[in-house]
N, C-alpha and C positions, 0 to 999 in steps of 0.2 A: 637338467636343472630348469625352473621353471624360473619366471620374469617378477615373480612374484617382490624380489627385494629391487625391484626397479620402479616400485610403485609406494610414491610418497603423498603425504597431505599436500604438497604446493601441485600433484598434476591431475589432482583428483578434476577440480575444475574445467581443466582443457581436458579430460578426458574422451576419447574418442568413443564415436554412439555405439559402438560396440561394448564398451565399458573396462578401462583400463583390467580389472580382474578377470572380467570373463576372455579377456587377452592373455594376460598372462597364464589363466587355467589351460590355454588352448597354448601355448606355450609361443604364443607372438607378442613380439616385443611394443608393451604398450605406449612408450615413447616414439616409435618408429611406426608403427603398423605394421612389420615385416617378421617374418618368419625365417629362420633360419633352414629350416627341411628344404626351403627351394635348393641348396648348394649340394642335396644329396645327390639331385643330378648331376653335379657337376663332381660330385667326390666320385661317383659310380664311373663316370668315365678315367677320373686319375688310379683308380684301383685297377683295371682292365689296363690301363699304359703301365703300370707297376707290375701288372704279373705278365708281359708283352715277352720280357725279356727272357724267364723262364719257361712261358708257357705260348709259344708261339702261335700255337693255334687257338690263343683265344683275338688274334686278328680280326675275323669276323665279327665277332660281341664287340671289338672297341668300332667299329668301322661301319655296325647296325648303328651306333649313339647318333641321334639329331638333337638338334637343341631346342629348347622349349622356353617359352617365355614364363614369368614369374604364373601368371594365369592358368598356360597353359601346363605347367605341372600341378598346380592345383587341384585343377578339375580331372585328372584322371589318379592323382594322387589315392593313397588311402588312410591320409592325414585325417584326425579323427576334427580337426578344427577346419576343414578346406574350405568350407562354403566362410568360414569367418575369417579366414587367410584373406580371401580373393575379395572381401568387403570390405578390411582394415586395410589391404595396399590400397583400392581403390580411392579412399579417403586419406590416405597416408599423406604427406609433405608432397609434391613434386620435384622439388630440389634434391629429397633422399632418394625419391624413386628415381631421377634421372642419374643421381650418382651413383645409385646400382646396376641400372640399364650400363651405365661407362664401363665399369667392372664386369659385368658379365658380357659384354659387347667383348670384351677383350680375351677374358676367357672361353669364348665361342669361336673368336679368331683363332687364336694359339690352337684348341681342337679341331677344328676345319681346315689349319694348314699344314696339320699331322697328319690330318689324315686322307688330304690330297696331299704329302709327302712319300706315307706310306704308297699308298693307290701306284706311284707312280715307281717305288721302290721295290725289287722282289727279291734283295737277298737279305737274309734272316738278320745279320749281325748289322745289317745300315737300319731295317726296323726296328732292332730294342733299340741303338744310339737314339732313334727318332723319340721312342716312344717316352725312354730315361730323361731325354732334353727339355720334351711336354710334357711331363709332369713334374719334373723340377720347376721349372716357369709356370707352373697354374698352383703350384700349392700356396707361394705369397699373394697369389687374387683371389682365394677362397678367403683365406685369412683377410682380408681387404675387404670383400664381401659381406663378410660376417661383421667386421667392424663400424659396414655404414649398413645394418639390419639391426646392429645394436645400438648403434646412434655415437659411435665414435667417431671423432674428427679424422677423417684419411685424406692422404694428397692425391687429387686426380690426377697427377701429370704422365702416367704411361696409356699411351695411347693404343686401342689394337694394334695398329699401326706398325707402335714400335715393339710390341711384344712380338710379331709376326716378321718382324723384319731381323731383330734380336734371334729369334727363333733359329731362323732361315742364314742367319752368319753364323751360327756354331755347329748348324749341319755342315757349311761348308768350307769349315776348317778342318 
């Protein structure tokens, strides 16, 4: 779906110098500046904790995942808009961008304390529980993500913090 019906006469004006349609052609959101393709990252590692359980040896592909910043997927992306991706966030709100930094701060946690949970874990059936637990908890902060990249109102109140701490008390029940 493209951004196209998010683009009316009252935002023609505040239009970003990118040009709200050549936004939406590039399929970033011209209210926002932001692109949704960034969360592919972040879906590519819940697909790899999704098939954990059945497919145990794909361990290593969840456990190669690093995290990358909005930019830094970008630029190695092969988004056919990247060079205009990495221009419209640059210019984007800072209040949106930080309350996606929140969001993805928090789903880099939840990932990173999987995956020193894993590291630290070697029998196969405590690994899928791990892997089942992280990515039931990151699939409401994709959705979250996506929600302030389209410019919806979201509550910031779950901190890394507590998704990592939340995390780490249902391993250990």
């Amino acid at each position: 779906m493209k951004y196209q019906d998010c683009i009316g006469p009252a935002q023609a004006p505040d239009e970003p110098a990118g040009g709200g349609s050549r936004l939406a052609d590039a399929n970033i959101n011209p209210r926002t500046g932001l692109a949704t393709d960034y969360l592919n990252h972040f879906n590519e590692a819940i697909m790899l904790l999704e098939l954990l359980p059945a497919c145990p040896d794909c361990i290593s592909d969840f456990l190669a995942w690093r995290p990358m910043t909005y930019r830094e997927h970008f630029a190695v992306s092969h988004f056919k808009g990247r060079d205009l991706a990495i221009a419209a966030y640059e210019e984007a709100d800072p209040v949106v961008r930080e309350r996606l930094g929140t969001v993805v701060g928090t789903m880099t946690a939840v990932l990173l304390a999987a995956r020193e949970a894993m590291l630290e874990e070697t029998a196969t059936a405590a690994v899928s529980i791990i892997a089942t637990l992280a990515a039931t908890s990151l699939k409401p902060l994709v959705a979250r993500a996506g929600a302030v990249i389209n410019g919806q109102s979201e509550d910031d109140s779950i901190t890394p913090q507590a998704m990592v701490d939340s995390l780490m008390k249902q391993l250990s029940a």
